[in-house]
PLY file of the C-alpha trace (Angstrom):
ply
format ascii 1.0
element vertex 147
property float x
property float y
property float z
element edge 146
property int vertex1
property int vertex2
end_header
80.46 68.79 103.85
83.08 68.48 106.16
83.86 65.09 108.52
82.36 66.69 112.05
79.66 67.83 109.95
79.16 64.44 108.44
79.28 63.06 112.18
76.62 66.03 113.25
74.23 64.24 109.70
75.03 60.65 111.09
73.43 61.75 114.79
70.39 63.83 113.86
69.54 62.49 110.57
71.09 59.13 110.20
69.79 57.66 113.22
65.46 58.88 112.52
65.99 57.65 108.97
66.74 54.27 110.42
65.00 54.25 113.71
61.32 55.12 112.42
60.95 51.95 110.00
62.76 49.71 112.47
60.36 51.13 115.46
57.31 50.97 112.56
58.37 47.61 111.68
58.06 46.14 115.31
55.19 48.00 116.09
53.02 46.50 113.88
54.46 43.24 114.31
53.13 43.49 118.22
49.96 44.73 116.79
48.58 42.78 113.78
50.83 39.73 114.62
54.16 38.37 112.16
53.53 38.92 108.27
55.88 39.24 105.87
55.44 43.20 105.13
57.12 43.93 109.01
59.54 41.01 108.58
61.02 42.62 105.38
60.59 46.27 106.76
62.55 45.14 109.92
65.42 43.12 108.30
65.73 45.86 105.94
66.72 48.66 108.06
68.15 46.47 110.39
70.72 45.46 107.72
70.75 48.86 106.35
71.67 50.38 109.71
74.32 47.54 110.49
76.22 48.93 107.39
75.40 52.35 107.80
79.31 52.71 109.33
80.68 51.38 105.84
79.64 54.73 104.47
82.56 56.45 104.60
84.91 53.23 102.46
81.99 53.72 100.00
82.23 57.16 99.96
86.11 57.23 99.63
85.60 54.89 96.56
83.45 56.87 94.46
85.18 60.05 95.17
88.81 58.23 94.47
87.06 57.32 91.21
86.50 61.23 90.06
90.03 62.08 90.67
89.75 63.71 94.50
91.53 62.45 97.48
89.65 63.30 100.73
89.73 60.10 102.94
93.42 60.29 104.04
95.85 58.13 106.57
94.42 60.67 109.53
90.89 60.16 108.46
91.18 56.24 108.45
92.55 56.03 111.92
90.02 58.00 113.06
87.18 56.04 111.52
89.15 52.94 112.86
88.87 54.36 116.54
85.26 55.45 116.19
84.76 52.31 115.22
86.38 50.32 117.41
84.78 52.87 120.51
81.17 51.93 119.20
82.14 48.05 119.72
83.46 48.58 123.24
80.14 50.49 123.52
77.94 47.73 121.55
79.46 44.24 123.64
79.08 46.58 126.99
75.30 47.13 125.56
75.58 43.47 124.77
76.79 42.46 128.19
74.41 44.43 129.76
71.28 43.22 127.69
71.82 39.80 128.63
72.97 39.85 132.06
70.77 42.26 133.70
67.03 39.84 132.36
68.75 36.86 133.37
69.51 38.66 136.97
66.00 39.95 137.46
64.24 36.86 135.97
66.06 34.57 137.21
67.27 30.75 136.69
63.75 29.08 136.62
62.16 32.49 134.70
61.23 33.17 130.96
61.87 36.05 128.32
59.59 36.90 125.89
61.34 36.29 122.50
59.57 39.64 121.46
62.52 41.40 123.32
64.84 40.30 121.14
63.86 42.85 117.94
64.55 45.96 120.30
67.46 44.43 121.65
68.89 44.12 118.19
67.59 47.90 117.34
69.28 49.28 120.63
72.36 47.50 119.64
72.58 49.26 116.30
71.37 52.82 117.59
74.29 52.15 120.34
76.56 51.43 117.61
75.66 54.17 115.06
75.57 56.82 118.12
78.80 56.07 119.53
80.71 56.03 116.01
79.57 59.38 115.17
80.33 60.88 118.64
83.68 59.32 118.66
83.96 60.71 115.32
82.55 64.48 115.97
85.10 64.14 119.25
87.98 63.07 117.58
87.65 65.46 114.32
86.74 68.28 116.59
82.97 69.78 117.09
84.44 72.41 114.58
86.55 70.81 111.47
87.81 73.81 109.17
86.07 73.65 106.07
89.23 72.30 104.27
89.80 69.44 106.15
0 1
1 2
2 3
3 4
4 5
5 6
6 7
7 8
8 9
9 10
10 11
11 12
12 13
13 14
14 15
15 16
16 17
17 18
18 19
19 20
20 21
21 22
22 23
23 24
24 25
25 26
26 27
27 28
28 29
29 30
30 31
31 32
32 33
33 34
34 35
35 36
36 37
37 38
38 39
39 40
40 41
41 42
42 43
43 44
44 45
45 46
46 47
47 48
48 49
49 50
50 51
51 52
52 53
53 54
54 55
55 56
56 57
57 58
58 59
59 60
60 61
61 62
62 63
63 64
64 65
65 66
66 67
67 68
68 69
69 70
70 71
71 72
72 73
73 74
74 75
75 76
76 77
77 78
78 79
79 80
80 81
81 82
82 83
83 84
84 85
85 86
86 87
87 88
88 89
89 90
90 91
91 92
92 93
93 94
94 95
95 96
96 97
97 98
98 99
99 100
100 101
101 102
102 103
103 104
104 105
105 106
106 107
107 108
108 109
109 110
110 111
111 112
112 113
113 114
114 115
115 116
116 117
117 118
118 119
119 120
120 121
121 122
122 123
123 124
124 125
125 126
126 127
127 128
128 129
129 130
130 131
131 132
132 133
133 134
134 135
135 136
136 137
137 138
138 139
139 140
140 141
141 142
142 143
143 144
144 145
145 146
């Protein structure tokens, strides 16, 4: 598997696999109330999907391990600025998430604390999205297979 297509499995598969137990997770915790089964569920994937962009260090490792060399100079730079695009992207989402309830609510209003799971999820889908866009951009929507 090539690195656009690895960006094309981070956007269409990467993102359900961690979006249906994190949207599970809070959906029963709105339903039956705070247990421990959605607590677990939701940290889980939540710290699951806040390392998902270490995959390609871990990656590098195990394949340096067998002997191949396929995470060179070219492909760390541009894992640095997908990277560094998703947090521009992430403290914009960030920004945003904060400023815009406080400007509708107002000084005197209140937030549900409920808000603050999806914020957190939205945060990490932001993340995840924009690191494998920047990544499928900057590798090309078509890699050659020997890259």
């Amino acid at each position: 598997m090539n690195k656009a297509q690895e960006a094309m499995f981070g956007i269409f598969w990467g993102l359900p696999i961690f979006l249906i137990p994190s949207g599970v997770a809070i959906f029963i915790a709105y339903d039956r109330g705070m247990s421990l089964a959605p607590m677990v569920m939701f940290v889980g994937t939540t710290i699951w999907g806040g390392l998902f962009w270490l995959l390609p260090f871990i990656s590098n490792r195990r394949r340096k391990r067998q002997g191949k060399t396929s995470f060179d100079e070219r492909d760390q730079l541009i894992h640095k600025r997908a990277v560094m695009a998703a947090y521009v992207a992430l403290w914009l989402y960030f920004v945003a998430a904060c400023a815009i309830p406080w400007w509708i609510v107002g000084q005197q209003g209140s937030i549900s604390v409920n808000v603050m799971p999806i914020t957190l999820v939205g945060g990490l889908v932001i993340f995840s999205f924009v690191q494998n866009l920047a990544s499928l951009i900057l590798y090309g929507w078509r890699s050659k297979e020997n890259e």
